[in-house]
C-alpha positions as CSV (number, residue, x, y, z in Angstrom):
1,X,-50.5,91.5,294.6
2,X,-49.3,89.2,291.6
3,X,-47.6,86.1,292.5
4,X,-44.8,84.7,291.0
5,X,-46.2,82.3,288.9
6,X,-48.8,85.3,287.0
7,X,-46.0,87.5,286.7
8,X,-43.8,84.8,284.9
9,X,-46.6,83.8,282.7
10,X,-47.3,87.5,281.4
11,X,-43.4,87.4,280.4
12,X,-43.7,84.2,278.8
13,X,-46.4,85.8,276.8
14,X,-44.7,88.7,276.2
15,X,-41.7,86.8,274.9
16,X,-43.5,84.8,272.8
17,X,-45.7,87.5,270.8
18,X,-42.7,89.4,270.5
19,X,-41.1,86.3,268.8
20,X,-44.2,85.8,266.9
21,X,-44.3,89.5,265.7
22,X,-40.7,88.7,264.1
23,X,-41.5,86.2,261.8
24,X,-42.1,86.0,258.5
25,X,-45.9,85.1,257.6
26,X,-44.9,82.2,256.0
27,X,-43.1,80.0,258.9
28,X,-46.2,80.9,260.9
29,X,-48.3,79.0,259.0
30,X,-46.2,76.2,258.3
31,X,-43.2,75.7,260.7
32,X,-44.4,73.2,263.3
33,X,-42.6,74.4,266.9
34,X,-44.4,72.3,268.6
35,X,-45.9,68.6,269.7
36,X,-48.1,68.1,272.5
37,X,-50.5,65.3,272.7
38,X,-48.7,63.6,269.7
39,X,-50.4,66.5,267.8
40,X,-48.6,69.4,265.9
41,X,-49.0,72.9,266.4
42,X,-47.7,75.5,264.4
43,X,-46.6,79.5,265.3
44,X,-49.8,80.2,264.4
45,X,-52.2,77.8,266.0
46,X,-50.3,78.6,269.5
47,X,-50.6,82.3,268.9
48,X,-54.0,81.8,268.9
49,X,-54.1,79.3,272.2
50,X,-52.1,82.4,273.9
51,X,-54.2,85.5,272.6
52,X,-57.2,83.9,274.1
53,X,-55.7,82.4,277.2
54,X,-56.4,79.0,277.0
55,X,-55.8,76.7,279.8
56,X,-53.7,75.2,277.3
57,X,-52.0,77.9,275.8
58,X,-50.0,77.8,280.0
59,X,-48.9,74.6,278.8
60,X,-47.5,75.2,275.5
61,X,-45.5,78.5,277.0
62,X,-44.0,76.2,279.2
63,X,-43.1,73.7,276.7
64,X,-41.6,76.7,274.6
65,X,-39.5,77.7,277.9
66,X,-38.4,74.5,278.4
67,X,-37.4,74.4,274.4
68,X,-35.6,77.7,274.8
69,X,-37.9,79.0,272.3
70,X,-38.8,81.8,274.1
């Protein structure tokens, strides 16, 4: 069975490819949505993190959530 915790990640996901899938080409390769580490990522760099499952791409969904960016 999945916990909690999986479950919520695979929506976070979810919500943020959806998101992602929206957008024009041209704010994903610019727009900066996010700073961790005092380094800037844009829509595209953290679709990548996320398609491959980084350890890192947990933390930047969380930062989104938090953002209320997904």
């Amino acid at each position: 069975m999945e916990d909690k915790s999986e479950s919520s990640k695979e929506e976070d996901m979810l919500k943020f490819k959806k998101i992602f899938a929206n957008l024009p080409e041209k704010i994903r390769n610019e727009d900066i949505i996010l700073v961790m580490d005092k380094k800037p990522y844009t829509w595209n760099a953290v679709y990548l993190e996320v398609i491959n499952k980084t350890p890192f791409s947990d933390k930047m969904l969380k930062k989104l959530k938090e953002l209320q960016i997904i």
